[in-house]
C-alpha positions as CSV (number, residue, x, y, z in Angstrom):
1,X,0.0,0.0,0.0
2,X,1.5,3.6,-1.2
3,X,1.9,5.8,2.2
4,X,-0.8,8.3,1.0
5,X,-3.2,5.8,0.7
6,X,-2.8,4.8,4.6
7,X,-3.5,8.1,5.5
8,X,-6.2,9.0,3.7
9,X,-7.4,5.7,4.2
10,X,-7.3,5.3,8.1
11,X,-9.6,5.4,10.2
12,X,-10.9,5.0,14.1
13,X,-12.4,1.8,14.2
14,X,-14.2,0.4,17.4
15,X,-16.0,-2.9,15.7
16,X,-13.7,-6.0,16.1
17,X,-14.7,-9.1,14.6
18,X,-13.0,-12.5,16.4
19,X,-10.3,-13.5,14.0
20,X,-7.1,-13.4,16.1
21,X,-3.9,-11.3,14.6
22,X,-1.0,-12.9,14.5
23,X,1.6,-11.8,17.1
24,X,4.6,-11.7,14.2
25,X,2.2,-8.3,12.7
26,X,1.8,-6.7,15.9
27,X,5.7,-7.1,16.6
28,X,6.0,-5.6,13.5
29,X,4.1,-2.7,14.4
30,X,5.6,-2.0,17.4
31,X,8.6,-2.0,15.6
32,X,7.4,0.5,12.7
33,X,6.2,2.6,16.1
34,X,10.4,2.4,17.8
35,X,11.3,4.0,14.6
36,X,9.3,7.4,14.7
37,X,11.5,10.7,15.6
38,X,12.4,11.2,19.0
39,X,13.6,14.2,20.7
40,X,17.5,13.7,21.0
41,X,17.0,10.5,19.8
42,X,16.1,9.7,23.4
43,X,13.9,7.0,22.4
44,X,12.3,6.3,25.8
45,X,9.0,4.8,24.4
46,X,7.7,1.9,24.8
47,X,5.2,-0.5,24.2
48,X,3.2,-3.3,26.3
49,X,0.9,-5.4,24.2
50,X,-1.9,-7.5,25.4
51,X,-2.9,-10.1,23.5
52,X,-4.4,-12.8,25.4
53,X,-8.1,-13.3,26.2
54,X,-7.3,-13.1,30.2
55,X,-5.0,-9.5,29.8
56,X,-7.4,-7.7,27.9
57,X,-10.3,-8.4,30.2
58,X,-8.0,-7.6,32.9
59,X,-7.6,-3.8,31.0
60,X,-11.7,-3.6,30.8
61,X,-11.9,-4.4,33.8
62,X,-9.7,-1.8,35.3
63,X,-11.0,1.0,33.0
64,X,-14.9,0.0,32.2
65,X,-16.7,-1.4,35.2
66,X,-19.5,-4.3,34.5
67,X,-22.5,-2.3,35.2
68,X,-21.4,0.6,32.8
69,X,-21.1,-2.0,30.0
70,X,-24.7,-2.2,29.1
71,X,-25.0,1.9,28.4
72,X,-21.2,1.4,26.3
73,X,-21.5,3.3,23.2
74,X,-19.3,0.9,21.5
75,X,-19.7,-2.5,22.4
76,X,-17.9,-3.8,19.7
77,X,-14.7,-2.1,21.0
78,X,-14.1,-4.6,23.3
79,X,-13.6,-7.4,21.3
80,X,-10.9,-6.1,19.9
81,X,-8.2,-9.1,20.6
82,X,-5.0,-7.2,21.1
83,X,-4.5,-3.6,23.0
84,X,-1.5,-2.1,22.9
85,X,-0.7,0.7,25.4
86,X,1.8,3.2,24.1
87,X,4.2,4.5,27.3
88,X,6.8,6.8,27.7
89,X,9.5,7.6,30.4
90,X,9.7,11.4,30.6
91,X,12.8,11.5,33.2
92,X,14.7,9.8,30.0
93,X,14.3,13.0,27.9
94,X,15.8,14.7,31.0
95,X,18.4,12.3,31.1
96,X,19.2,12.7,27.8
97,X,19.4,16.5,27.7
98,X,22.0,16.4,30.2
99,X,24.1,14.5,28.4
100,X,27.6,16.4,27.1
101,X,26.1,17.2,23.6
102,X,22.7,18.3,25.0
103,X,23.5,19.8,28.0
104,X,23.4,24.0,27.0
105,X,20.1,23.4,26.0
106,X,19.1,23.6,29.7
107,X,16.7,20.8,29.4
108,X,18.6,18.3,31.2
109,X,18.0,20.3,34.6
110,X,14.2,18.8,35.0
111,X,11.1,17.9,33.7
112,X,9.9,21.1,34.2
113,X,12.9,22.8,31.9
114,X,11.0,22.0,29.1
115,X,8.4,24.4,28.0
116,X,7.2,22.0,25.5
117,X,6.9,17.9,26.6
118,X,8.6,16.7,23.5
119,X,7.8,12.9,25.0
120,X,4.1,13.7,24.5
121,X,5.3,14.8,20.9
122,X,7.1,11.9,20.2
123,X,4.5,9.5,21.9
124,X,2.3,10.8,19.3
125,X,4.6,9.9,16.6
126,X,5.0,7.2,17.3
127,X,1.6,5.7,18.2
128,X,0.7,7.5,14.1
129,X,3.3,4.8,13.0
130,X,1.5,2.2,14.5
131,X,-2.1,3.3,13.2
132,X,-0.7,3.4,9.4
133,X,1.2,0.5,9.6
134,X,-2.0,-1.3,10.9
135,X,-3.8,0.3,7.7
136,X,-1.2,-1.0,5.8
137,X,-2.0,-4.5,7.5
138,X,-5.5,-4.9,7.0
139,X,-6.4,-4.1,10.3
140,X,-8.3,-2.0,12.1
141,X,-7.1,0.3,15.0
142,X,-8.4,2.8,17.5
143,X,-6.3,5.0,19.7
144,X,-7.7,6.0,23.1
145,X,-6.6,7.6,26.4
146,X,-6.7,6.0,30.1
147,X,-7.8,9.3,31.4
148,X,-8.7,8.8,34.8
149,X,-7.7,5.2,34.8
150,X,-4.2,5.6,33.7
151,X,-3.0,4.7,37.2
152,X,-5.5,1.5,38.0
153,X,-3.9,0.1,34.4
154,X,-0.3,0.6,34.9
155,X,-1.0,-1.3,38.4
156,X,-2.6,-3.9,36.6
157,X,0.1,-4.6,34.0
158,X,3.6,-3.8,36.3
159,X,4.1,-0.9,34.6
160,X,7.1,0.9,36.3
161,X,7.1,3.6,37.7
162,X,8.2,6.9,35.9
163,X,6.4,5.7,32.8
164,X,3.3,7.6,31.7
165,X,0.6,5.9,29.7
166,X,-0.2,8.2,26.8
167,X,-2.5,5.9,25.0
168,X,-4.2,2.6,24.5
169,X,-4.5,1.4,20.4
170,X,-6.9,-1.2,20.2
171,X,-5.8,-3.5,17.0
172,X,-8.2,-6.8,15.1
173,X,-9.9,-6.7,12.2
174,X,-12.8,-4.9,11.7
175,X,-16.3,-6.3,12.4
176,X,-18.8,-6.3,9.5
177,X,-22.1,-7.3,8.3
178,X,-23.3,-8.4,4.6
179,X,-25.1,-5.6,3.3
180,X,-25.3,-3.9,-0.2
181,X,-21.8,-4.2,0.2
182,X,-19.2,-5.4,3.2
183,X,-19.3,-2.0,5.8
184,X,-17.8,-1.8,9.3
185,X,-20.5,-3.0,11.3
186,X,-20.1,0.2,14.2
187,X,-21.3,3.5,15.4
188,X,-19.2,6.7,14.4
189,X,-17.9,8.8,16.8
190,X,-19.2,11.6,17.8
191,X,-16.9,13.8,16.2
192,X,-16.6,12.0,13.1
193,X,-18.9,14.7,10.6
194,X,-16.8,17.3,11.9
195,X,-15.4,18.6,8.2
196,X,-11.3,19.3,7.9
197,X,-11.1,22.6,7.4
198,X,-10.2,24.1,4.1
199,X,-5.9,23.2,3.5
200,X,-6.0,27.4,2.6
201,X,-7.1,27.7,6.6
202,X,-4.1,25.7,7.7
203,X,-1.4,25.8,5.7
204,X,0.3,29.8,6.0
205,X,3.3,30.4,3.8
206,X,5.9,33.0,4.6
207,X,3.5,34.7,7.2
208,X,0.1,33.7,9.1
């Protein structure tokens, strides 16, 4: 698949049907992910997959109580047979910037030296890998946030501390129904008829 065609192409999708993916493709993702920019080349993200029936009712469980199920705008979301959550050590970056070649930045005196959280940045990079290579696999994907419950899930799964859960990227392939034609078989978000705006109202050459 070209590149431009995974991005127009991708989508949220929160519909999962029960084939299994094979563990050799999400490896492969996750490796497509490790190789997105990083500040300094700090490269302080990192990836915990779950891919077994028991883990990922485990993560449901910590962030989607029983009784809220039945009201769950997406039910079809959790069948999804692999989540990936996308983590990221911010202390690294620091660790990084204070390093000889860094160090007149400034940035390797705290967390709070930088102005802007380039491991939020580069989280986000990476985790855009991961979405278009899953396009280019033939799956389906949908990125969401632990919120609230970002604490009860790295308890959960071990995750150490220092690391920060940026998202979760549910991965299958996509639920759907025999109609006219083979459709995703799933609600749109809320947000999805929001129109792009025009590319002249975002792209400013030379001056805003």
């Amino acid at each position: 698949m070209e590149l431009v065609d995974a991005i127009r192409g991708r989508r949220m999708v929160r519909a999962f049907g029960p084939a299994p993916v094979d563990p050799g493709v999400v490896t492969a993702l996750c490796d497509l992910a490790r190789r997105a920019p990083s500040a300094g080349n700090s490269q302080a993200t990192a990836y915990v997959v779950l891919d077994e029936p028991e883990a990922t009712a485990r993560y449901w469980d910590a962030t989607l109580a029983p009784e809220r199920r039945a009201g769950f705008r997406w039910p079809g979301l959790l069948a999804a047979p692999v989540l990936v959550l996308v983590a990221v050590r911010p202390a690294a970056y620091v660790e990084r910037y204070a390093e000889p070649d860094k160090a007149a930045t400034g940035l390797g005196a705290a967390v709070d030296a930088w102005r802007v959280p380039y491991w939020w940045v580069d989280a986000g990079a990476a985790a855009e890998h991961l979405l278009l290579g899953a396009v280019d696999a033939g799956l389906g994907a949908c990125l969401f946030g632990a919120f609230d419950h970002e604490a009860a899930v790295a308890a959960a799964f071990g995750v150490p501390e220092g690391w920060r859960l940026v998202a979760t990227i549910a991965l299958g392939h996509p639920a759907v129904v025999a109609t006219d034609g083979d459709v995703p078989s799933e609600r749109t978000g809320r947000s999805a008829g929001r129109p792009r705006p025009p590319i002249d109202q975002v792209v400013h050459r030379n001056h805003w």
